[in-house]
KETOR-250116 format. One record per residue (C-alpha): residue number from 1; residue in three letters; x, z negated, y. Coordinates in nm, 2 decimals. Layout:
BEGIN
pado;fikol;u;w;v
NUM;Ala;X;Z;Y .
...
// end
This chain:
BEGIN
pado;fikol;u;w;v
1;Unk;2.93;-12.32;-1.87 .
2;Unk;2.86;-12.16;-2.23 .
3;Unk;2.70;-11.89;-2.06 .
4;Unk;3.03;-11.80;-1.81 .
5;Unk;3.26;-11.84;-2.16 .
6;Unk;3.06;-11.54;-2.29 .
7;Unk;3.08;-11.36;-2.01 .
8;Unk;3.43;-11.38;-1.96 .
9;Unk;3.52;-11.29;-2.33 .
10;Unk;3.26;-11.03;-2.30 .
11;Unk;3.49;-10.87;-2.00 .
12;Unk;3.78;-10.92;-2.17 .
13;Unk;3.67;-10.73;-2.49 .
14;Unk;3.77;-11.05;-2.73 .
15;Unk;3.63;-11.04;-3.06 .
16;Unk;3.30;-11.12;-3.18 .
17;Unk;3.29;-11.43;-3.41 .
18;Unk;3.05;-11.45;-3.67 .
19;Unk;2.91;-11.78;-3.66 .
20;Unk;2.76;-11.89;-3.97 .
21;Unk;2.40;-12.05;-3.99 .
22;Unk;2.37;-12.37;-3.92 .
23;Unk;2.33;-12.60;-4.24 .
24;Unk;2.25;-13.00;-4.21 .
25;Unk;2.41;-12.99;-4.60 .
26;Unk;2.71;-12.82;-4.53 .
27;Unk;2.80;-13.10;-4.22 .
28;Unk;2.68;-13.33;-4.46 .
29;Unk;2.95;-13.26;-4.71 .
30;Unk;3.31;-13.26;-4.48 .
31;Unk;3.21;-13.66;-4.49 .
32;Unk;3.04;-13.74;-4.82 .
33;Unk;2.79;-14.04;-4.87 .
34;Unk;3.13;-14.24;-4.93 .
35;Unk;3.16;-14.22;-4.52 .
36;Unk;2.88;-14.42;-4.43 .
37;Unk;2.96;-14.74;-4.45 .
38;Unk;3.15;-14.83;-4.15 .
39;Unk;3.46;-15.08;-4.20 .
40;Unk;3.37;-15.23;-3.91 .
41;Unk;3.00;-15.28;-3.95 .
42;Unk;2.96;-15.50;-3.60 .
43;Unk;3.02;-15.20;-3.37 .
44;Unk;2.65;-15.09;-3.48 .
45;Unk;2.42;-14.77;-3.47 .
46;Unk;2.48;-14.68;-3.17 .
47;Unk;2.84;-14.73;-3.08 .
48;Unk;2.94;-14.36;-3.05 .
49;Unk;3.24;-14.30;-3.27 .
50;Unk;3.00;-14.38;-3.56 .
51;Unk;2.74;-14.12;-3.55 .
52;Unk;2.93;-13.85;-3.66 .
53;Unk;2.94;-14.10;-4.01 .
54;Unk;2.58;-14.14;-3.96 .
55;Unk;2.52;-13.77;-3.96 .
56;Unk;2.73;-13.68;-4.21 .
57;Unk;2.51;-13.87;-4.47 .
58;Unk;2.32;-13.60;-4.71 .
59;Unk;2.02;-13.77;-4.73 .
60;Unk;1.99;-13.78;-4.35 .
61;Unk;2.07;-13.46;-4.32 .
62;Unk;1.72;-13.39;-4.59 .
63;Unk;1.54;-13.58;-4.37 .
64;Unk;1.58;-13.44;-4.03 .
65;Unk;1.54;-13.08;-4.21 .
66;Unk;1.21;-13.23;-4.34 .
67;Unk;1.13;-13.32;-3.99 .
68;Unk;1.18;-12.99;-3.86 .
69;Unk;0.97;-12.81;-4.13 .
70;Unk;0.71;-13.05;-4.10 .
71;Unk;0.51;-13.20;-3.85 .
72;Unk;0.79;-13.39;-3.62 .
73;Unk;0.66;-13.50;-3.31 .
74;Unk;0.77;-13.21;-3.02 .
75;Unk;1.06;-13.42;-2.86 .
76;Unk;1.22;-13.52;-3.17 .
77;Unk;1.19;-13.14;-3.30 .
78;Unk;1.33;-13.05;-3.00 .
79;Unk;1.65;-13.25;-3.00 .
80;Unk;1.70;-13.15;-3.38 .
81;Unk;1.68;-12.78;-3.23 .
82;Unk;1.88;-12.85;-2.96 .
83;Unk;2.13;-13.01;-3.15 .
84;Unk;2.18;-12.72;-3.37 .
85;Unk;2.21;-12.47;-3.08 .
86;Unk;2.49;-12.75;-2.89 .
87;Unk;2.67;-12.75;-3.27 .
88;Unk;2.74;-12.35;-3.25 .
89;Unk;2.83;-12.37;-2.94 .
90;Unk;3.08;-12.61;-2.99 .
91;Unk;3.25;-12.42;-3.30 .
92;Unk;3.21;-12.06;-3.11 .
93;Unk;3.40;-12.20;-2.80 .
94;Unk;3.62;-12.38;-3.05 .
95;Unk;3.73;-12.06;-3.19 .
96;Unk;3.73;-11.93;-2.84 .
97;Unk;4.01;-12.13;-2.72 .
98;Unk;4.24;-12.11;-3.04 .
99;Unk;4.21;-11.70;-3.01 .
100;Unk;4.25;-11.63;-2.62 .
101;Unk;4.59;-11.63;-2.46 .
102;Unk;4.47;-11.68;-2.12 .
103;Unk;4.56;-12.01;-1.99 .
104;Unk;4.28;-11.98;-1.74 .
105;Unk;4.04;-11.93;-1.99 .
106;Unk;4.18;-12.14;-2.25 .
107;Unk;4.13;-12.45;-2.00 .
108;Unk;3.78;-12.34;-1.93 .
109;Unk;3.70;-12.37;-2.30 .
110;Unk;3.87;-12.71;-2.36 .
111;Unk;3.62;-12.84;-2.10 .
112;Unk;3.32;-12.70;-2.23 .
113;Unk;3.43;-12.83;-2.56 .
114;Unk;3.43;-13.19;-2.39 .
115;Unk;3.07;-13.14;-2.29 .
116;Unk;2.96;-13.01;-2.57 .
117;Unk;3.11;-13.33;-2.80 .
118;Unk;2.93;-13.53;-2.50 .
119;Unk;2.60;-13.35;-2.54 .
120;Unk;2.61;-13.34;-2.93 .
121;Unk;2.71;-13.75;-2.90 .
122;Unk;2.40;-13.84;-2.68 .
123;Unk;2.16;-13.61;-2.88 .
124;Unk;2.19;-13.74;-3.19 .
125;Unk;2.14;-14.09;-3.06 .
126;Unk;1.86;-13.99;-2.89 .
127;Unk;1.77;-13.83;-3.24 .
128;Unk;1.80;-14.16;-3.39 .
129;Unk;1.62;-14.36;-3.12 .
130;Unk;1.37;-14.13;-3.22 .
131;Unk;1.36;-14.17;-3.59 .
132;Unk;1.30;-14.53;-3.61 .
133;Unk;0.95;-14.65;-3.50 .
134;Unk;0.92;-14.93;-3.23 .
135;Unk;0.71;-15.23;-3.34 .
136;Unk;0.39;-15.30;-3.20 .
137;Unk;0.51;-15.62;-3.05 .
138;Unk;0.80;-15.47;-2.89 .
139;Unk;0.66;-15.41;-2.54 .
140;Unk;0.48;-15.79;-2.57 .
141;Unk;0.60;-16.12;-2.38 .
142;Unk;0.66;-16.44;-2.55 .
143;Unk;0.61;-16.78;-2.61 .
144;Unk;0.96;-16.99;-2.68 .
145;Unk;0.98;-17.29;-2.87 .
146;Unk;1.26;-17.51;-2.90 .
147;Unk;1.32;-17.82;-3.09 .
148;Unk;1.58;-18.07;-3.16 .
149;Unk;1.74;-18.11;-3.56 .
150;Unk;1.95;-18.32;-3.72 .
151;Unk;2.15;-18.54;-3.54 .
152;Unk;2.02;-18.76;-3.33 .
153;Unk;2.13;-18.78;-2.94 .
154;Unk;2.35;-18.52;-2.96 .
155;Unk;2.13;-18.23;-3.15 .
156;Unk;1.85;-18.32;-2.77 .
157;Unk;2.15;-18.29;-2.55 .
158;Unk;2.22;-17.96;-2.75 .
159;Unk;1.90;-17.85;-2.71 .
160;Unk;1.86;-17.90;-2.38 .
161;Unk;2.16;-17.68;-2.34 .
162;Unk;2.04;-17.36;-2.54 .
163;Unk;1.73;-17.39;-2.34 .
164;Unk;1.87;-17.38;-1.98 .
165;Unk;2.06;-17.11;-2.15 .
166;Unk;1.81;-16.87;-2.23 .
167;Unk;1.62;-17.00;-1.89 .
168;Unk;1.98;-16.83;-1.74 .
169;Unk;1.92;-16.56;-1.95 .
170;Unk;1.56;-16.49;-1.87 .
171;Unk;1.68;-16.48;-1.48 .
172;Unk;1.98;-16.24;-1.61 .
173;Unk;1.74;-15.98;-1.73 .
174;Unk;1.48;-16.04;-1.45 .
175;Unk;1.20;-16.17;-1.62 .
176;Unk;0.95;-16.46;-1.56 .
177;Unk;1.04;-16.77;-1.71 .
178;Unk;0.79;-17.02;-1.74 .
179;Unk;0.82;-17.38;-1.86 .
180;Unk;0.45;-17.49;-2.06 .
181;Unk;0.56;-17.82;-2.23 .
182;Unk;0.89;-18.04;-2.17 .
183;Unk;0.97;-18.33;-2.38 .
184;Unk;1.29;-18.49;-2.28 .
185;Unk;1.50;-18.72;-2.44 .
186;Unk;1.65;-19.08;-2.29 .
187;Unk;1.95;-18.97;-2.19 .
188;Unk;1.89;-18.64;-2.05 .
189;Unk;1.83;-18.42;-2.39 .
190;Unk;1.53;-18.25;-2.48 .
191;Unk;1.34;-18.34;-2.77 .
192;Unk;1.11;-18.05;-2.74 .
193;Unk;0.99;-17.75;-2.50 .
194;Unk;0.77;-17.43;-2.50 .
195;Unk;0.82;-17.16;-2.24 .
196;Unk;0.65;-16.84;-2.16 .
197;Unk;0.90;-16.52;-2.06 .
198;Unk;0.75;-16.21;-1.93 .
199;Unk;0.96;-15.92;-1.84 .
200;Unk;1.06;-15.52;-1.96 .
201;Unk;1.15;-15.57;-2.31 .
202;Unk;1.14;-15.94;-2.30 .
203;Unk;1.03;-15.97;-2.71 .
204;Unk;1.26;-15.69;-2.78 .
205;Unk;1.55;-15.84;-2.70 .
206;Unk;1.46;-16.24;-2.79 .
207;Unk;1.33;-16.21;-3.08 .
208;Unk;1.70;-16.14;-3.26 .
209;Unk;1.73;-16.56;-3.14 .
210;Unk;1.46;-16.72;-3.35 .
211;Unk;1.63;-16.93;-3.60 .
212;Unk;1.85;-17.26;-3.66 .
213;Unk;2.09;-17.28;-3.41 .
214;Unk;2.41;-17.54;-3.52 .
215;Unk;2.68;-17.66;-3.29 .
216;Unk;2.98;-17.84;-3.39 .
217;Unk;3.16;-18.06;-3.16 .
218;Unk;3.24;-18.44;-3.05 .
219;Unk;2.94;-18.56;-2.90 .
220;Unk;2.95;-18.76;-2.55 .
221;Unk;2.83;-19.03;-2.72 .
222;Unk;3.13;-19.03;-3.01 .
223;Unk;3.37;-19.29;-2.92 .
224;Unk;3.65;-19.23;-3.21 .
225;Unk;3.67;-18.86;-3.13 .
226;Unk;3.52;-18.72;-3.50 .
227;Unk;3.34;-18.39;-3.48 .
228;Unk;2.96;-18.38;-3.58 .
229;Unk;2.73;-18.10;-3.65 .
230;Unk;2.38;-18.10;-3.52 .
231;Unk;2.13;-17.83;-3.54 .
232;Unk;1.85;-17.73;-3.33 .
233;Unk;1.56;-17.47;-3.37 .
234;Unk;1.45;-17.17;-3.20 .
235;Unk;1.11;-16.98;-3.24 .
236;Unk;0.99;-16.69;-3.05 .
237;Unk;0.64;-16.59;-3.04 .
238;Unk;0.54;-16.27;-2.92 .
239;Unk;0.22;-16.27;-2.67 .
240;Unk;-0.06;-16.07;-2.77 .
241;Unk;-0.27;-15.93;-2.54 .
242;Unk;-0.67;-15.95;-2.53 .
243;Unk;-0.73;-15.66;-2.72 .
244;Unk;-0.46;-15.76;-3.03 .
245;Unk;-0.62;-16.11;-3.10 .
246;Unk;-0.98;-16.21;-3.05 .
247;Unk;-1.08;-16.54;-3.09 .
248;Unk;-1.40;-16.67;-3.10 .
249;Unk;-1.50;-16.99;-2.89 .
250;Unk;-1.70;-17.12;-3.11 .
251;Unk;-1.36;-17.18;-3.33 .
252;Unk;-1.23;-17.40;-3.08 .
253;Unk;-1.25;-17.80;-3.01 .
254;Unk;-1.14;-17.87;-2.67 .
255;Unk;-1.02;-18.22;-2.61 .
256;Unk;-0.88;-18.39;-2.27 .
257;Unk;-0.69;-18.69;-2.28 .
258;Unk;-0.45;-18.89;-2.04 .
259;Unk;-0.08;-18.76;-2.04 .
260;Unk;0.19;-19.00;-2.17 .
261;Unk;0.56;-19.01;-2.04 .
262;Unk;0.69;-19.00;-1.71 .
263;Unk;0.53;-18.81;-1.40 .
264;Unk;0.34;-19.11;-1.18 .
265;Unk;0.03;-19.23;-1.08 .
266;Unk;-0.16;-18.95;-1.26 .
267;Unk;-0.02;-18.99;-1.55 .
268;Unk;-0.22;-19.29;-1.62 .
269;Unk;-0.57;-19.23;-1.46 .
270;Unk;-0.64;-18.85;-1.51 .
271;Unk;-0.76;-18.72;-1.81 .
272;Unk;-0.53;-18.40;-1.71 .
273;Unk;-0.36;-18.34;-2.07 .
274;Unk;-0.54;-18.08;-2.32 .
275;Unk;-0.57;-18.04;-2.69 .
276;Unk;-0.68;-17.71;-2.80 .
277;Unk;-0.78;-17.69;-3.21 .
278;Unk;-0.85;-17.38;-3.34 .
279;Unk;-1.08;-17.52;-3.62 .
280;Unk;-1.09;-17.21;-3.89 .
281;Unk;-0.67;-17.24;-3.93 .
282;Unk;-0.65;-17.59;-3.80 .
283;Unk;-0.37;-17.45;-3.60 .
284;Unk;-0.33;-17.68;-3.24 .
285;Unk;-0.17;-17.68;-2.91 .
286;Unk;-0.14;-17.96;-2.65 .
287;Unk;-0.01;-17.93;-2.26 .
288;Unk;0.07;-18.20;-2.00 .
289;Unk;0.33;-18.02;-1.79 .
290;Unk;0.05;-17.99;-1.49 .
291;Unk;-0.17;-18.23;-1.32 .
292;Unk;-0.45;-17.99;-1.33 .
293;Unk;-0.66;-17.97;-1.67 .
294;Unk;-0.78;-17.62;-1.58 .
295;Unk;-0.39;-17.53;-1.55 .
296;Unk;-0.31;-17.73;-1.90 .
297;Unk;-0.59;-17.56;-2.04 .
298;Unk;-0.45;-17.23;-1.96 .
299;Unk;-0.09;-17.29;-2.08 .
300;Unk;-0.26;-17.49;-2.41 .
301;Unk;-0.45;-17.12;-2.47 .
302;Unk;-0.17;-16.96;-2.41 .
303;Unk;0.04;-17.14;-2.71 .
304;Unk;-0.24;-17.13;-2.97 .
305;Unk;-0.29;-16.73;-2.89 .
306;Unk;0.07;-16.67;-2.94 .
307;Unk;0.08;-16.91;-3.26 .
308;Unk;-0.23;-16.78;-3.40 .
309;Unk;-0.09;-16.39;-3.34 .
310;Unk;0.20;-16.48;-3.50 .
311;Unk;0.06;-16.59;-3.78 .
312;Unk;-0.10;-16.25;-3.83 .
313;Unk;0.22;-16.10;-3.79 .
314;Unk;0.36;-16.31;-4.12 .
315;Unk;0.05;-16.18;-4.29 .
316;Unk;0.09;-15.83;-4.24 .
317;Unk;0.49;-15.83;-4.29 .
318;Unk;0.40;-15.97;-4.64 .
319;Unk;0.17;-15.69;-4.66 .
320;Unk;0.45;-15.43;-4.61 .
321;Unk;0.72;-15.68;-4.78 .
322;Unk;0.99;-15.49;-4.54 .
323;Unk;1.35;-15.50;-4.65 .
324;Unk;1.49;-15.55;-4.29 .
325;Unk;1.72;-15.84;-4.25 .
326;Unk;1.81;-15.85;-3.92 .
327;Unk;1.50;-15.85;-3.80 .
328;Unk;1.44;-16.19;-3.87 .
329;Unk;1.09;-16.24;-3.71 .
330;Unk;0.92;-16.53;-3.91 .
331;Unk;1.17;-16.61;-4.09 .
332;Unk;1.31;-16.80;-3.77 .
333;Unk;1.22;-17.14;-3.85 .
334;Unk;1.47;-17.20;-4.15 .
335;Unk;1.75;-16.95;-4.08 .
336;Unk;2.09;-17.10;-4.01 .
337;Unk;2.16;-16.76;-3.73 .
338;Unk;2.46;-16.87;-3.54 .
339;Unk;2.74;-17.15;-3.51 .
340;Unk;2.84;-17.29;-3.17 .
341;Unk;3.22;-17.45;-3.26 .
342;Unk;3.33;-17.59;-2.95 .
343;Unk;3.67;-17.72;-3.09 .
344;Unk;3.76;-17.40;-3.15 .
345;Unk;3.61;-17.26;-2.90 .
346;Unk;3.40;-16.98;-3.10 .
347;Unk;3.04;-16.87;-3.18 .
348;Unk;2.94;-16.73;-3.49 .
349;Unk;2.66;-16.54;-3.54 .
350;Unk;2.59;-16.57;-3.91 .
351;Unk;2.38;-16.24;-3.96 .
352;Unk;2.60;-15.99;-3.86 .
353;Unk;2.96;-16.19;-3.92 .
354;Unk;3.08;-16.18;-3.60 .
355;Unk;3.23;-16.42;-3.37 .
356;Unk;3.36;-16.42;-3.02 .
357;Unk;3.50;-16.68;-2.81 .
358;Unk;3.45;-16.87;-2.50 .
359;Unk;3.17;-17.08;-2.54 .
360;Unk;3.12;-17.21;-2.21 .
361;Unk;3.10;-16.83;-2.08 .
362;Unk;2.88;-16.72;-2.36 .
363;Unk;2.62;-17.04;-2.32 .
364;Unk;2.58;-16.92;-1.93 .
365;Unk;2.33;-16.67;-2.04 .
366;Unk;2.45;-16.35;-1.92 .
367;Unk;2.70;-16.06;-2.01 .
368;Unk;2.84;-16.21;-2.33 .
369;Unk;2.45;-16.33;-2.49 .
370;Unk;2.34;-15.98;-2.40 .
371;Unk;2.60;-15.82;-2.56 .
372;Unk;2.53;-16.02;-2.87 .
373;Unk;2.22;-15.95;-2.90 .
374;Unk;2.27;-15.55;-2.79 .
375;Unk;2.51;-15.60;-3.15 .
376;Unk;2.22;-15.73;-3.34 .
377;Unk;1.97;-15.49;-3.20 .
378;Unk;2.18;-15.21;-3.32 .
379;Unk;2.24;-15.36;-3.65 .
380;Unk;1.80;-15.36;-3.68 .
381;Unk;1.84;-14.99;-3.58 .
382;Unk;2.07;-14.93;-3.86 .
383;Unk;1.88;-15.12;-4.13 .
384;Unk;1.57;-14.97;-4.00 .
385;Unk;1.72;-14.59;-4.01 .
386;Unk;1.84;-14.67;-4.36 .
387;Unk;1.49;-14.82;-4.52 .
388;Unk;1.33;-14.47;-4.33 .
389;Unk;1.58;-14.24;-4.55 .
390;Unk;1.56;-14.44;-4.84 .
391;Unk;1.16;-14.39;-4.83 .
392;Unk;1.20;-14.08;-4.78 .
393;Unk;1.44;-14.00;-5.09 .
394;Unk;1.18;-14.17;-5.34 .
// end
């Protein structure tokens, strides 16, 4: 298209328009630092209307000219280069259409100006993509552990709900969902569970939902009506493989014993349940959920490797003492991350301010829980992209 809007100008004699260099500062400067800040901060990195904000930040602009004149990897030089040659486009067909008198033409040019601002949209978000690094545990699977809080009854019920809704989830996105240990409560609540997921971008996406999860409402066991709040906790563990976490067997004591609760005759003569203790960390894991000890004993290795790699993950994001807070990672356990209010029909989610409604729709696990956690993916992008340009400003 750019190349038939030069041609036809060329046949009609127009004028030649001096195009001035391309300059990250001057772009920088129509929108001043003071444009960053989005007022409505929930829409995230990549919503599109905001990255012309993004990209009119000074210091951004610095560090994507560093990139250039330094070593960038090839694709993200690349788009940089290719965004520069889309951005004189744009103002030479710009100029194009305000000068011609042709109506013919003047058409032609507003639609090349449409694909430009497409073009120049999708390439700087491919630019940011590009800029922040992916974590190393991003491609992993996980290990999911929830547990009932405070209150009672009605904190298992609620647990058991947030459960079968990420097992909803897990079949939303297509991955493997595996439940390793079940603890149920009387009355059809759960007191405790573990489950594996396995899937594209499993940890990417379910690691925004480690944390305290509270839920206000009357409780089916509440006779005068009041509303309580109960709390339940999430943790996701990302799965390393063999080569990220070696253990030795020598650190392990390997104990068999008979599994308790409900589940039959075997229950009560077969030494089926395992206890795994890694001695050095004194870190253990149990399973029950199958009537086969080697199969217990797989799932039981499973949870220590994924406990035991998390706890190396703690110890090396002390070491870097990251600023991120979306990214909540290990900070799961004692988080307070989103309110389910039932009476009014609302969920919170704490880290990012937002709320949307419909309860019963969102805790089905599908379009409205993706979305949510889409929002706080691209909030990590952001705070990521920010802690990058403010390292590189020191």
């Amino acid at each position: 298209m750019g190349l038939l809007l030069r041609a036809l100008r060329a046949a009609r004699s127009c004028r030649a328009i001096a195009l001035p260099a391309f300059n990250y500062e001057e772009v920088s400067g129509r929108g001043g630092a003071a444009a960053v800040r989005p007022q409505q901060p929930r829409r995230g990195l990549s919503a599109r209307p905001r990255l012309d904000e993004l990209f009119a930040i000074p210091s951004l602009s610095r560090l994507l000219k560093a990139r250039v004149q330094g070593e960038a990897r090839p694709e993200l030089a690349a788009r940089i280069q290719r965004l520069r040659d889309k951005e004189r486009e744009l103002q030479d067909t710009r100029e194009l259409a305000l000068q011609d008198e042709s109506e013919d033409l003047r058409k032609l040019a507003e639609r090349e100006i449409v694909s430009c601002e497409e073009e120049i949209a999708e390439l700087k978000h491919q630019i940011v993509l590009l800029l922040i690094p992916s974590e190393e545990t991003d491609n992993s699977d996980l290990v999911m552990e929830v547990t009932a809080g405070v209150g009672g009854q009605e904190a298992m019920l609620f647990t058991s709900e947030i459960f079968d809704m990420y097992r909803r989830y897990a079949a939303y996105k297509k991955w493997k969902f595996e439940i390793l240990e079940y603890f149920p409560s009387e009355i059809g609540g759960l007191r405790h569970a573990v489950a594996s997921i396995a899937g594209l971008d499993a940890y990417k996406y379910m690691k925004f939902e480690g944390g305290v999860h509270r839920v206000q409402r009357v409780p089916k066991t509440e006779k005068q009506g009041r509303i309580h709040t109960s709390t339940m906790t999430v943790a996701i563990l990302p799965q390393p493989t063999e080569m990220e976490l070696k253990i030795n067997p020598k650190d392990l004591r390997i104990e068999t014993k008979r599994a308790s609760g409900a589940g039959g005759q075997h229950v009560n003569t077969t030494d089926s349940a395992v206890r795994i203790v890694h001695i050095p960390t004194g870190v253990t894991s149990e399973c029950q959920q199958e009537r086969s000890q080697i199969r217990n004993k797989e799932k039981a290795m499973q949870m220590l490797c994924a406990k035991l790699y998390n706890i190396k993950l703690e110890e090396e994001n002390k070491k870097r003492n990251s600023a991120r807070k979306i990214q909540i990672g290990t900070k799961g356990r004692s988080e307070k991350i989103r309110t389910y209010n039932f009476p009014q029909d609302r969920i919170t989610d704490h880290r990012i301010s937002r709320s949307v409604h419909h309860t019963e729709c969102f805790m089905l696990g599908e379009e409205m829980l993706d979305e949510m956690i889409k929002t706080l993916k691209e909030y990590a992008d952001y705070e990521s992209l920010m802690e990058i340009i403010s390292e590189h400003e020191k």
